[in-house]
N, C-alpha and C positions, 0 to 999 in steps of 0.2 A: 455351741452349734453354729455353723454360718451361714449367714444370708443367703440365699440364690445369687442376689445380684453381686455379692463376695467375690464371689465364682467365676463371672461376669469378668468382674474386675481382674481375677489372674488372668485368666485367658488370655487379658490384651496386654500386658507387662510383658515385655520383651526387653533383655540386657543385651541385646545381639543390635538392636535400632542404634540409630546417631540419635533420636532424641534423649535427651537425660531422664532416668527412671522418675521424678519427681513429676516430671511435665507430663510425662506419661498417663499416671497417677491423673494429675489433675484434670487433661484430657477425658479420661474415662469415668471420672465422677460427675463433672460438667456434660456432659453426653447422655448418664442416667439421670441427671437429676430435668433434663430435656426432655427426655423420651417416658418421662415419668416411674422409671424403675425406682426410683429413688424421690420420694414427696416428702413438699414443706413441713418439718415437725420432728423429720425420719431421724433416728439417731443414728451417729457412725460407730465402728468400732476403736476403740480406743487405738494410739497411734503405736503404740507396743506392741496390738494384738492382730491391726493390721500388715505392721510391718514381717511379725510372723508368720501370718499369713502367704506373705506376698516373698516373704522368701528375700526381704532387703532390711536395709538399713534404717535404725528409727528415725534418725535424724532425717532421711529420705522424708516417711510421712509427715512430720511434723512441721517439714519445711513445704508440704502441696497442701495440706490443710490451714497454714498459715497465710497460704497465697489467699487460697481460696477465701478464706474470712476478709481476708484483705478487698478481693471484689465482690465481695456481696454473697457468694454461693451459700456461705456455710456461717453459723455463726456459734460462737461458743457458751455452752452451757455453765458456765463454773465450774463445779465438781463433779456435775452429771455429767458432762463431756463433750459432745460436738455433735452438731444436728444440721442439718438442710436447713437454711434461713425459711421462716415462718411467713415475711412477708413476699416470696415467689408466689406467681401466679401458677395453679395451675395447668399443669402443660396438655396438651392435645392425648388424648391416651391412644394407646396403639397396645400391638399383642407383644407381650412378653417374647415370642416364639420370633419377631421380625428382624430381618438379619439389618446388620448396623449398616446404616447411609453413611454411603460415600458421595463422592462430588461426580463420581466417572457414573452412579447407577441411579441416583435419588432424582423423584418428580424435579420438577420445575414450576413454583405455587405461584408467580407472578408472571404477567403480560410483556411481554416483548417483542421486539422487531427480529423474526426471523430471518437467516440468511436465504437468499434467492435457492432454489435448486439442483442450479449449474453454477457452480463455483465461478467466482471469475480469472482466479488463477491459472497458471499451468497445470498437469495432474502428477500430483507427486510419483515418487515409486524409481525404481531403476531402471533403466535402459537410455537413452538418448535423447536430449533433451534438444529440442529446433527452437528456439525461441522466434518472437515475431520482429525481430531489427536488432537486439541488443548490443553490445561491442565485446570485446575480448578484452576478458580483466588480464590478462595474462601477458598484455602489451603493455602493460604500465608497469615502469621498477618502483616495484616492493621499498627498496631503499629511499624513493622521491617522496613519497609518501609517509614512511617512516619518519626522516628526515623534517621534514612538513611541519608534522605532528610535535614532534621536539621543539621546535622553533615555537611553537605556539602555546605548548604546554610551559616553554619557560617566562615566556612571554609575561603568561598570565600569572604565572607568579610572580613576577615583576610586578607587578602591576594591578594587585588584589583584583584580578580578572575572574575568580573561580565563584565571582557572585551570579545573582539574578542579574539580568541585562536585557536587554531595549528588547521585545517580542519582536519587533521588524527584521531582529538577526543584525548580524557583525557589520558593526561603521565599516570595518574594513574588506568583509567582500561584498557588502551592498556597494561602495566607492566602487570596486573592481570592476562587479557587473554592469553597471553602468558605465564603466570605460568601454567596455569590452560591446555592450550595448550601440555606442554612441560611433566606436570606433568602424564597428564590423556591419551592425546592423540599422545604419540610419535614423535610431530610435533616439530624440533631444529627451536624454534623461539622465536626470542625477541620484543619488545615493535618497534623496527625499521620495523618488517614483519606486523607489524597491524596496518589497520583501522577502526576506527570504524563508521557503517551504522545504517541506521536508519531502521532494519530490517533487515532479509537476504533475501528479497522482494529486496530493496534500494541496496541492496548489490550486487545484480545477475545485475540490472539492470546498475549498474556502471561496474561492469567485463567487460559488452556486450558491453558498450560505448567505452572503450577503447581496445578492440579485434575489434569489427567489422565495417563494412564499408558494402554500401549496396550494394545489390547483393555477399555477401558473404556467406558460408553455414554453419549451426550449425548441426549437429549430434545430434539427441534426439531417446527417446523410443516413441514407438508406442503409449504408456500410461504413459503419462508423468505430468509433475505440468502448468498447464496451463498459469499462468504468466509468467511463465520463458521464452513459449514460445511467448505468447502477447510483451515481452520485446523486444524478435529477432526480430519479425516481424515489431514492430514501429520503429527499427533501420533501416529498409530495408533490411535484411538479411533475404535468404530461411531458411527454417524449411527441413533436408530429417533423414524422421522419421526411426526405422530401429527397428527388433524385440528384444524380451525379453521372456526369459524363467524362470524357477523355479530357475535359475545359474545366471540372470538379464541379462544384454544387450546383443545382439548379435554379440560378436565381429569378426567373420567374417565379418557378413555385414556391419559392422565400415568399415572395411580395404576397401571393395568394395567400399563404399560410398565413401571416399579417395580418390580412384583412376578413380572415376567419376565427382568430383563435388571439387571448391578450400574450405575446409573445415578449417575454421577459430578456432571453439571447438567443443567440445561436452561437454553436459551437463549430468551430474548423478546426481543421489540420492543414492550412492553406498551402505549405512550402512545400511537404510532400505527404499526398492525403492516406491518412487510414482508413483505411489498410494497402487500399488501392494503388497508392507511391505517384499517382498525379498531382502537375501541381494546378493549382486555383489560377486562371489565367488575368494576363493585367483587368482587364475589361469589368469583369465578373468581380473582380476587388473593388475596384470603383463604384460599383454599383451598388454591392453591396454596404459599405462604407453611405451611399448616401442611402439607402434603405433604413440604417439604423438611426441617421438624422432623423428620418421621416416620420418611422414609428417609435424611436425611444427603446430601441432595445440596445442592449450592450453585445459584443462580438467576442466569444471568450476564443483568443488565439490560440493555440497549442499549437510551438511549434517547438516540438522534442528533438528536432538534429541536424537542425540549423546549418552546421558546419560541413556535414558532409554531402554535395553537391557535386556530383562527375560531372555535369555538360553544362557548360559557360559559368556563367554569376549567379549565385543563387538569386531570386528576388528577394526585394527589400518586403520585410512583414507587415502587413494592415496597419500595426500599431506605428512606426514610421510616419504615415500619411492622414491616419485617422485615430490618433492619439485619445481623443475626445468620447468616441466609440469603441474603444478598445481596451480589454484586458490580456492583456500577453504575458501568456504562462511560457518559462522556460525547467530547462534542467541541464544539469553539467554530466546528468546519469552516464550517458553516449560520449561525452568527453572525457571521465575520470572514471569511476566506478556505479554501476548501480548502487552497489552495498553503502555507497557514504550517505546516499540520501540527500542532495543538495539538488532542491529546486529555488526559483525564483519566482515572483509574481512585477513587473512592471506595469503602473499605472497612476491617473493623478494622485498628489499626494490625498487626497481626502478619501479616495478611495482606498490606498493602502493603509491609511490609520483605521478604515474598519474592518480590516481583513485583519489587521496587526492585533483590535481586540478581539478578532475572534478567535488566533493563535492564542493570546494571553488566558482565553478561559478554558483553551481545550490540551495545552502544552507550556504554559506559562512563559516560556522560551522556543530557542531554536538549541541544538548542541554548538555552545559556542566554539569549543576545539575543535571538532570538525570546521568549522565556517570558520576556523582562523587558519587551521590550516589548510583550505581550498583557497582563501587571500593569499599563502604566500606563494603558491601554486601558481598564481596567476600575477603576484607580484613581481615575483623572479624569472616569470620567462617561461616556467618549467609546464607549464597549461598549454603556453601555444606551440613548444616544441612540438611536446607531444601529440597534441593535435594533426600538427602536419606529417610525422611519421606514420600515423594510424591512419592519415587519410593515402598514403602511398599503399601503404597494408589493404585497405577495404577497398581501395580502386582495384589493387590486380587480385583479392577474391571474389571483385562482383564480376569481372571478367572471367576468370576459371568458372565460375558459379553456372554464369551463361552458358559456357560451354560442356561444363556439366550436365546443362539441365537439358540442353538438346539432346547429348547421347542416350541419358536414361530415360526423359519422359516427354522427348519430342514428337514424339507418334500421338499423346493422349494428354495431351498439356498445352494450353494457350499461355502466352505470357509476353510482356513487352520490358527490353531493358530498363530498369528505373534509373530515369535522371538522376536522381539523388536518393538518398536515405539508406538503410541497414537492411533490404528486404524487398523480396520480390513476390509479385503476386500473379499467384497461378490458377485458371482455371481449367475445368476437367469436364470438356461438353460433351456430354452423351453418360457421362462418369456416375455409377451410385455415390456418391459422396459420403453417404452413412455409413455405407457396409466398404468401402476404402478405409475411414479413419477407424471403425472397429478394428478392422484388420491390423490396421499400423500399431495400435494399443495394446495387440495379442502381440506383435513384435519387437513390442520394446520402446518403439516410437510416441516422444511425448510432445506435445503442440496444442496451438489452441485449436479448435473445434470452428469448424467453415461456419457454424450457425452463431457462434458466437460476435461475429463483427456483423451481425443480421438487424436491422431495427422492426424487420416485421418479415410472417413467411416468403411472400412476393420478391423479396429481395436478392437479387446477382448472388450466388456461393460461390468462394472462393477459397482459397489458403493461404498464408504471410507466411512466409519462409523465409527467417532471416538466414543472411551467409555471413556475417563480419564475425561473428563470435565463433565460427568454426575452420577450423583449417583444411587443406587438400584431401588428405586422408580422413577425417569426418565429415565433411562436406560430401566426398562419395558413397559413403557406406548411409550418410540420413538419406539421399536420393534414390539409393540402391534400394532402400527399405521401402519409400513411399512408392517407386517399379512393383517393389512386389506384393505390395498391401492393395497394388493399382489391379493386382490380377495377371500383371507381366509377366 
């Protein structure tokens, strides 16, 4: 006569699964013997009478019950046959009748750190995706990349390269970077000032780690890049937001803030500010720069796209002039691909060796194939070719763009051409903002959310609308949408 729990056990035996019927088997014994169907002492049915049972092969059970004695589940009787090991603990009992946990439906018995309840991503789903400045992966040849990759994948076999390696990332594009650093952007730094990040996402989020402590304060704009801030706050450090004008931060209210609150950094977007697209004017750099002498706070730079400047010379970045006060986060995202994931971090060496261990305890490396082949990328030429075709490319869509945005949302839309960067910012005065972006949502239109670059209610709303990642014909049809989500 057979057990209930027997029973139990065919039900879950499926020869139609990729898993092999034995693991199966063990699965489902290890699961009762959990949930208590099955207690220490219980005898099984012989592997003969199982396997007939189950409608398999004996050697099938003979081989899951062997596992199993093997880790402790089960152990064998001699002649009497196979039993639930004796020394398991009692398990939690529950109703026979309880449908079996899964990972997608069973509680959660331990404490953790919840995700916020506005995602800080895009929102997934289909229809049209506006990002906030990205670039067009679609301008970079597949084949350079390819090619890249090869060269580094043999490299490293050359070269017994496919081990663990330095957390600080690739001798060979930390050298680059700092060419590239010293050459374009006035920064006196060598391969010892760099790390490299898996993003300048990874990059900020490592700064933070080793500056702050919680209950500590970060300095940010009123409208700022929301991860950066999502990163303060999982550290336990306050956010005290403080304003921004057509000139960027407001460095009075830095200094107030300072003399209110223990002020660990502040964060910028100085070259071209998020979301906003102004840049930090010389004056307000300086000043800032001797503010963090003053008080001892560190300056964490973020400047995500450096490169791309329409009107004159970009400025040279904080970290150039105030090396000493400065963490400067980069990324080659806006240069090569989002998808590679290559950020940098520039900063004294002693400062990069703690950011170096804190990559080594949370990622033990960096992907060295990738970071060898963004070196040869930028060893061969092939980084700054392409650089300058793409900036011929996103000059004349930020021009169409412009001219875009006059015919569809010139009537209900304020906006100023942006000097530089991947993205324009729009406001909608007199505009529901909420009941606009619902709307856009029901049409398909996917973007980040005007409250999302908010550090508190009081805060200017707006929208980032990049143009570089779209072309003529999607550039019109996202505008046409936001026209009609606007109520046009």
């Amino acid at each position: 006569m057979l057990r209930p729990w027997q029973l139990s056990l065919s039900d879950r035996i499926d020869a139609t699964r990729d898993t092999p019927i034995y693991m199966q088997i063990i699965e489902a014994l290890v699961r009762d013997i959990e949930r208590g169907r099955l207690t220490a002492g219980s005898y099984l049915p012989s592997s003969r009478e199982l396997a007939k049972t189950l409608g398999v092969n004996r050697k099938t059970v003979v081989i899951a019950y062997e596992d199993l004695i093997a880790q402790g589940w089960l152990e064998s009787a001699a002649t009497r046959g196979t039993m639930v090991a004796t020394a398991l603990p009692d398990p939690v009992k529950r109703q026979h009748a309880d449908p079996e946990p899964t990972m997608s439906s069973v509680a959660v018995d331990y404490r953790y750190a919840a995700p916020p309840a506005r995602p800080i991503a895009l929102p997934g789903g289909s229809g049209l995706k506006i990002d906030e400045g990205a670039p067009d992966g679609r301008l970079f040849p597949a084949e350079l990349l390819a090619r890249a990759y090869r060269a580094a994948t043999n490299r490293a076999a050359e070269t017994n390269g496919f081990q663990y390696r330095d957390p600080r990332g690739s001798a060979a594009l930390r050298d680059g970077i700092a060419s590239m650093l010293r050459g374009q952007r006035g920064l006196l730094v060598t391969a010892d000032n760099i790390c490299i990040t898996r993003g300048s996402q990874n990059g900020l989020f490592l700064a933070a780690q080793i500056l702050l402590k919680p209950g500590d304060a970060v300095v940010v704009e009123a409208l700022t890049y929301e991860p950066a801030v999502a990163a303060v706050r999982a550290l336990g450090a306050q956010i005290v937001p403080v304003g921004l004008d057509e000139g960027g931060i407001d460095i009075d209210a830095v200094e107030h803030a300072c003399r209110r609150n223990a002020v660990r950094a502040v964060f910028v977007t100085p070259h071209h500010q998020f979301p906003t697209t102004v840049s930090l004017r010389p004056g307000r750099r300086l000043r800032l720069i001797e503010l963090a002498r003053l008080f001892g706070f560190a300056i964490i730079e973020d400047d995500y796209d450096h490169e791309f400047h329409f009107q004159s010379q970009p400025l040279l970045p904080l970290a150039s002039y105030g090396p000493g006060q400065t963490i400067y986060v980069g990324s080659m995202s806006k240069l090569l691909l989002p998808a590679l994931r290559v950020g940098y971090i520039a900063a004294p060496p002693a400062v990069i060796d703690a950011i170096a261990h804190r990559v080594s305890l949370t990622d033990g490396m960096g992907n060295a194939l990738t970071e060898d082949a963004a070196a040869a990328l930028i060893e061969t030429g092939e980084l700054r070719r392409h650089a300058r075709k793409a900036w011929q490319v996103y000059a004349e869509r930020r021009r169409n763009f412009a001219a875009e945005l006059d015919e569809a949302l010139g009537d209900i839309a304020d906006y100023k051409m942006p000097d530089g960067g991947l993205a324009f910012w729009l406001r909608f005065p007199g505009s529901d903002l909420d009941a606009m972006e619902a709307r856009a949502a029901a049409l398909g239109l996917r973007f980040a959310s005007s409250r999302s670059f908010m550090t508190h209610d009081e805060a200017p709303r707006g929208l980032r609308i990049g143009f570089a990642s779209l072309n003529a014909h999607e550039a019109r049809i996202a505008l046409a949408g936001l026209r009609e989500a606007a109520g046009g």
